[in-house]
C-alpha positions as YAML, in Angstrom:
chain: A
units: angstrom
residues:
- id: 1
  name: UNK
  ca: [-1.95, 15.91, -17.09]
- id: 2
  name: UNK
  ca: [-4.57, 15.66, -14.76]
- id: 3
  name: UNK
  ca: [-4.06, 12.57, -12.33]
- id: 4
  name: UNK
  ca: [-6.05, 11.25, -9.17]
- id: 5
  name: UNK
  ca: [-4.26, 8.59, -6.92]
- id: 6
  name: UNK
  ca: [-6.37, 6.41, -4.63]
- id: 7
  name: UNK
  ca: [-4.33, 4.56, -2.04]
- id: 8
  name: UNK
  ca: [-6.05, 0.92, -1.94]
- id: 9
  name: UNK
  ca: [-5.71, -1.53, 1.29]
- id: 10
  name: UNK
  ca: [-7.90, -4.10, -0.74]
- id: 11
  name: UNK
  ca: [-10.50, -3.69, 1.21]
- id: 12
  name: UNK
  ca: [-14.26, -3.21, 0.28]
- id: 13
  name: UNK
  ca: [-14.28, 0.70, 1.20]
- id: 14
  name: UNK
  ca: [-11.08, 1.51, -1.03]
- id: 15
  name: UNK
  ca: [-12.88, -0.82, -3.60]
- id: 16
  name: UNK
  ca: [-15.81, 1.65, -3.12]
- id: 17
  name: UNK
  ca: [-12.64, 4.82, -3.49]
- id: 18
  name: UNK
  ca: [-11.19, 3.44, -6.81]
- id: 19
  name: UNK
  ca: [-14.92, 2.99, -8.08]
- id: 20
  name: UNK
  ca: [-15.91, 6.86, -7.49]
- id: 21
  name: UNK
  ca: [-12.38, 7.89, -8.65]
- id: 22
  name: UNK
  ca: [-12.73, 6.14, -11.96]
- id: 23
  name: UNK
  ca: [-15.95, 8.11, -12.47]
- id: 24
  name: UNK
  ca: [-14.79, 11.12, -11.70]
- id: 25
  name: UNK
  ca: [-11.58, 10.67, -13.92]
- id: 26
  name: UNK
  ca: [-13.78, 9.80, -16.74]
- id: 27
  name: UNK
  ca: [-15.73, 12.96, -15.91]
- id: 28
  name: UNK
  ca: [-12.57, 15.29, -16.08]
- id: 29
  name: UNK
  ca: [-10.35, 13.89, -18.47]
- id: 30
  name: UNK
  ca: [-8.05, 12.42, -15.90]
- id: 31
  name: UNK
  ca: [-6.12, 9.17, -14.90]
- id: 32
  name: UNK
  ca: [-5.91, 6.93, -11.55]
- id: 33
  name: UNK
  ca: [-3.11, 5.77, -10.42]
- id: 34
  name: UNK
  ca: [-3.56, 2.74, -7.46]
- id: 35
  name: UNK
  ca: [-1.26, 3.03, -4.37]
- id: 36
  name: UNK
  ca: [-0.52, 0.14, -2.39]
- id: 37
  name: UNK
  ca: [1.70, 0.72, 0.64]
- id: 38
  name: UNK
  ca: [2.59, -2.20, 2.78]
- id: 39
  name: UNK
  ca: [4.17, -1.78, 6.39]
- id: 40
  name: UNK
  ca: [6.10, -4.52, 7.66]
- id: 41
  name: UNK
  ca: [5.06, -5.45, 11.38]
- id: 42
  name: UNK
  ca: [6.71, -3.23, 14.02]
- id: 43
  name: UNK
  ca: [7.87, -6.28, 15.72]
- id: 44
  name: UNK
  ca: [10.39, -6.76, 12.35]
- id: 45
  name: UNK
  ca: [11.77, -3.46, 12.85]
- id: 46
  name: UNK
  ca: [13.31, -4.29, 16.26]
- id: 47
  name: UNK
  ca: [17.11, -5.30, 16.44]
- id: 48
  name: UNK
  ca: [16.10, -8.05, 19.82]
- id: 49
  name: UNK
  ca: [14.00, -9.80, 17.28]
- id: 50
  name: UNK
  ca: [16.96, -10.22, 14.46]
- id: 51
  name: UNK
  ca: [19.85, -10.66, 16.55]
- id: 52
  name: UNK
  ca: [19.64, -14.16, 17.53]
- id: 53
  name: UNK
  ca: [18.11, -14.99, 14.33]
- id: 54
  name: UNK
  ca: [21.39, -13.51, 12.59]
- id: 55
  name: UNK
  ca: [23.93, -15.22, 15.59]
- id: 56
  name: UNK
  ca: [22.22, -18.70, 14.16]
- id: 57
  name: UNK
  ca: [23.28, -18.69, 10.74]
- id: 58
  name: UNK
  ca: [25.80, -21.11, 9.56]
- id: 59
  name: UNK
  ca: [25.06, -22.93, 13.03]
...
């Protein structure tokens, strides 16, 4: 099986990247498969930015 995966940000360029893989599926018999990755903000990662939110529950 004969697959092509675009990763898509929903913008207008991977719009144009899901267009030209489509046509070039159709060309060779193959299937596209969309990835959509989404990276929470650094700023979430960060145990200073948690903590106090965690110390205030049940407050």
């Amino acid at each position: 099986m004969k697959k092509i995966l675009v990763p898509v940000d929903f913008s207008a360029t991977a719009e144009n990247a899901a267009d030209y893989a489509t046509d070039l599926a159709h060309g060779i018999g193959a299937r596209v498969e969309l990835l959509n990755v989404f990276q929470f903000p650094n700023f979430l990662l960060l145990p200073h930015f948690w903590y106090g939110r965690l110390m205030n529950i049940g407050s």
